[in-house]
C-alpha positions in Angstrom: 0.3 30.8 -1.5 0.6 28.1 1.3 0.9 24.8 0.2 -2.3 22.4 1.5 -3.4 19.0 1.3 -6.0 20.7 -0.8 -4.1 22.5 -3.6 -1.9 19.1 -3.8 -4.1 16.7 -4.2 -4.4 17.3 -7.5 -0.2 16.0 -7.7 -0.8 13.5 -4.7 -4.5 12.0 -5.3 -5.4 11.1 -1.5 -3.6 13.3 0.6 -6.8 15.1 1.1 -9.2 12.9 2.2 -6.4 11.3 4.3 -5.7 14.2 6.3 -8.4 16.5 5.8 -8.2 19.4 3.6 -6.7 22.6 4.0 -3.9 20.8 6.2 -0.1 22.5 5.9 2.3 20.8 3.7 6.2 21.4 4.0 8.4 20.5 1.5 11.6 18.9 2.4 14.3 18.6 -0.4 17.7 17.0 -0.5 19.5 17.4 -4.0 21.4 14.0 -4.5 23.5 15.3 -7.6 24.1 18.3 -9.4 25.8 18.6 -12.4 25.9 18.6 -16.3 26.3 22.3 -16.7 26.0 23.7 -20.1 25.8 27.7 -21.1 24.8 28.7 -24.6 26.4 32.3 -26.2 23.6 33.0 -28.0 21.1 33.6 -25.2 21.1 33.9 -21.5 19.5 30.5 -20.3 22.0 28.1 -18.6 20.8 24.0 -18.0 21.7 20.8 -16.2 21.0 17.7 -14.6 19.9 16.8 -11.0 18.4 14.3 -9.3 16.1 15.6 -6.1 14.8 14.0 -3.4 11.4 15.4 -2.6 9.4 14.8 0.9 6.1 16.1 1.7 5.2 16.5 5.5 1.7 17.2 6.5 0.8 19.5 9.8 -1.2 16.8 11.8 -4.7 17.9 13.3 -3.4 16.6 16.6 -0.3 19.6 16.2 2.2 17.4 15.0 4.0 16.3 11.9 3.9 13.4 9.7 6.1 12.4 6.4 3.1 12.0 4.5 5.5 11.0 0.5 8.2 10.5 -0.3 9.6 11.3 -4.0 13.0 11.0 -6.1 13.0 13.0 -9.1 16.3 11.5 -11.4 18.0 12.9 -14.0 16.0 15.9 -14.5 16.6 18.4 -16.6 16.4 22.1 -15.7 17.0 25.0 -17.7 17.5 28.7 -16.0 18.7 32.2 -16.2 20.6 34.1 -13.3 20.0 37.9 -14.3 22.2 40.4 -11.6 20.6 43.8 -11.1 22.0 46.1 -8.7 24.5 43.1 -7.4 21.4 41.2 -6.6 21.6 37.8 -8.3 18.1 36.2 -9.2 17.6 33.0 -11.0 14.8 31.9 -13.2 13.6 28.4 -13.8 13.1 28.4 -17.3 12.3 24.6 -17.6 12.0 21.3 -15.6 11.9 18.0 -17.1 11.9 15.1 -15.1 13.6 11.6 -16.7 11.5 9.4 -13.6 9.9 9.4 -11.0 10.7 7.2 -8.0 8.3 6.6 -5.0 10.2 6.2 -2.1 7.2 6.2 0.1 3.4 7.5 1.3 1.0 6.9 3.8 -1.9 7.6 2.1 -2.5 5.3 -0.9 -0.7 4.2 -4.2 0.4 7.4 -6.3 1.6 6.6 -9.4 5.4 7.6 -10.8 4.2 7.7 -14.1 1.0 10.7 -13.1 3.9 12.7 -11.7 5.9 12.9 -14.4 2.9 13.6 -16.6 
């Protein structure tokens, strides 16, 4: 499924009534660190630690694009699997806890850190 301004609005309150609904959203990421890696022998899942940079940008009506948020997730936690079938490697997100929630920016009203952690 597409992302929209209307299936997001629930996570950014605002985006839709800024921009109109059923707008294009892309998702923009940039992981700013990687690491903590831990395995565990008596199951599958593997975890660790990241911090993501997460940037929402809106198709315009007038056909052109517009960084609409701008969000740092730090320290989260992520837990995953990476079963291989057939030499195909596929990984599973398992969990995804974020520490905090850092807004870097947005155009279309206040949106709490705190709701987006929730």
């Amino acid at each position: 499924m597409p992302l929209t301004t209307t299936n997001l609005n629930v996570l950014l309150p605002g985006i839709m009534s800024h921009y109109g609904a059923g707008q294009p959203v892309d998702v923009h990421f940039n992981v700013i660190q990687l690491g903590d890696f831990e395995s565990f022998q008596n199951n599958q899942e593997m975890q660790g630690v990241m911090t993501l940079d997460l940037q929402y940008w809106v198709h315009t009506k007038t056909g052109g694009f517009e960084k609409a948020c701008d969000m740092v997730l730090h320290d989260s936690k992520f837990g995953f699997i990476a079963p291989t079938v057939d030499m195909s490697l596929t990984v599973e997100l398992t969990k995804f806890n974020v520490d905090r929630v850092e807004i870097v920016s947005d155009t279309f009203g206040f949106i709490s850190g705190a709701t987006i952690k929730l």
